[in-house]
C-alpha positions in Angstrom: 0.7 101.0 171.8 2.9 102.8 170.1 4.3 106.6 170.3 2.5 108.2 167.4 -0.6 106.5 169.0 -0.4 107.6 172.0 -2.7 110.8 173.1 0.9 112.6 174.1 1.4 112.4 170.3 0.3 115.4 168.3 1.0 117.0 165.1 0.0 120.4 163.7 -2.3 118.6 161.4 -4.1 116.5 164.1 -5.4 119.8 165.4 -7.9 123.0 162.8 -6.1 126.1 162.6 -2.6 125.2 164.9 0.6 127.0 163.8 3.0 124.6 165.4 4.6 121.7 163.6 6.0 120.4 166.7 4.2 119.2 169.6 4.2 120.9 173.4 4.5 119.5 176.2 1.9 120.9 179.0 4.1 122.2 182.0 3.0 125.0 185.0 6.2 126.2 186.6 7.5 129.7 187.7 8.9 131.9 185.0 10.9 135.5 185.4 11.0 137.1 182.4 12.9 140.7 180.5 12.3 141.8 177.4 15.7 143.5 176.1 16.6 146.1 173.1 20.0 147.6 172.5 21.4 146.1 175.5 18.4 147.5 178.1 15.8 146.0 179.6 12.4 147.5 178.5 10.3 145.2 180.8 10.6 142.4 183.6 8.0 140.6 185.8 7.0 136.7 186.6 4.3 134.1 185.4 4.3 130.7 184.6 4.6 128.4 181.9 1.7 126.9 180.4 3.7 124.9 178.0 6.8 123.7 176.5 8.4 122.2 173.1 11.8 121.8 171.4 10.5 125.2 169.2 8.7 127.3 171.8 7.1 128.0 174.8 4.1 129.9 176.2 3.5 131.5 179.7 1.7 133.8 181.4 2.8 137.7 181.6 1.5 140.2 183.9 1.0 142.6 181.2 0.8 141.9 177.7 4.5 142.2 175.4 5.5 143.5 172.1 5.2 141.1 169.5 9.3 140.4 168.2 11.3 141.5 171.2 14.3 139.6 172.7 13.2 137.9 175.6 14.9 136.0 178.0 12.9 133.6 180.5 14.1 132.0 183.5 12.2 128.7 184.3 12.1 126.8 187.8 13.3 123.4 186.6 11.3 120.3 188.2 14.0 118.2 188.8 16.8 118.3 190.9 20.7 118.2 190.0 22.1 115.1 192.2 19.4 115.0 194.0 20.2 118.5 195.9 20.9 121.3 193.9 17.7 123.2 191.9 18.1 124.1 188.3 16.6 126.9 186.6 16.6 126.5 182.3 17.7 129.3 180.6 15.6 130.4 177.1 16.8 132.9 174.8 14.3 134.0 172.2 11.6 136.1 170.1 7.8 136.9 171.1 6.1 135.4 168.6 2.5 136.4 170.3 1.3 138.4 173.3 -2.8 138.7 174.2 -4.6 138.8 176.8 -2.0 137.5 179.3 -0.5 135.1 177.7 3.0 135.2 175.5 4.5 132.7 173.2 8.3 133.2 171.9 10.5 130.8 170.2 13.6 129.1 172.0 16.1 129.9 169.9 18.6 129.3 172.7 19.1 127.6 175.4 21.0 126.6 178.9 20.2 124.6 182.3 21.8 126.5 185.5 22.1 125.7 188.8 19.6 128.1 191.1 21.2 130.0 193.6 19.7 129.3 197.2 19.9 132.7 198.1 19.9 136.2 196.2 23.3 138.1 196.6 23.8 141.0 198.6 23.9 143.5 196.2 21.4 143.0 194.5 22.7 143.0 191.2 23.1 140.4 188.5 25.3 140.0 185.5 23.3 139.4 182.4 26.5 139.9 179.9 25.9 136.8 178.2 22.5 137.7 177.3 23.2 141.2 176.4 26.2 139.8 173.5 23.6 137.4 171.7 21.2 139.6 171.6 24.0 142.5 169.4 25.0 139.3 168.2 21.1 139.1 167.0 21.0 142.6 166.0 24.3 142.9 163.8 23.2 139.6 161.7 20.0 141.1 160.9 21.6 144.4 160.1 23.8 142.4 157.8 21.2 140.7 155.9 19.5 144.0 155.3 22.1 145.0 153.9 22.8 142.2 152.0 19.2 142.4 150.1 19.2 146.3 149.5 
């Protein structure tokens, strides 16, 4: 048998009315979530993934999510690092669709971390990196408005 043949194999053509030219790959695990503008977080909460590709991913949200916000997820990662150490995978992207539930957004970024094993004591966290790609999002897009007016 070979890959193309296999039922794992599927093509936005193999299926009426599907949007994706790449295939996804059906994974539940946990998922945090934030939805970010200008540097602030409009929205946070947890879900899980319902599935995964190279282009995107979809999850469950406990309230539905406006449609081309920055979005960062947050994913439990089933495998562990050297056998020990638990991973989380980092996506940085847009909301493509939110209904019902459910959100898919684009990974337009993306990063495997180790997973603390305990929260620190403060409380905070440090989200810098995020917050520079996302007015490193916003200044690119103000430039090619610019560029076309």
């Amino acid at each position: 048998m070979f890959w193309h043949d296999s039922p794992m194999h599927n093509t936005s053509s193999d299926v009426p009315d599907e949007r994706r030219g790449k295939f996804r790959f059906p994974l539940q695990r946990e998922v945090r979530y934030k939805l970010v503008k200008d540097g602030t977080v409009l929205q946070s909460g947890t879900g899980e993934t319902i599935n995964i590709g190279s282009g995107g991913v979809s999850f469950t949200v406990e309230r539905d999510v406006a449609v081309g916000s920055f979005v960062q997820l947050s994913v439990s990662w089933p495998v562990l690092l050297d056998k020990s150490c638990p991973m989380r995978l980092i996506i940085f992207g847009r909301v493509l669709r939110s209904d019902h539930g459910s959100c898919a957004c684009t990974i337009d970024k993306y990063e495997f971390r180790t997973q603390a094993r305990a929260l620190p004591t403060n409380g905070q966290r440090n989200d810098a990196m995020l917050e520079r790609w996302v007015e490193n999002i916003r200044k690119e897009h103000l430039k090619g408005g610019m560029a076309s007016a």
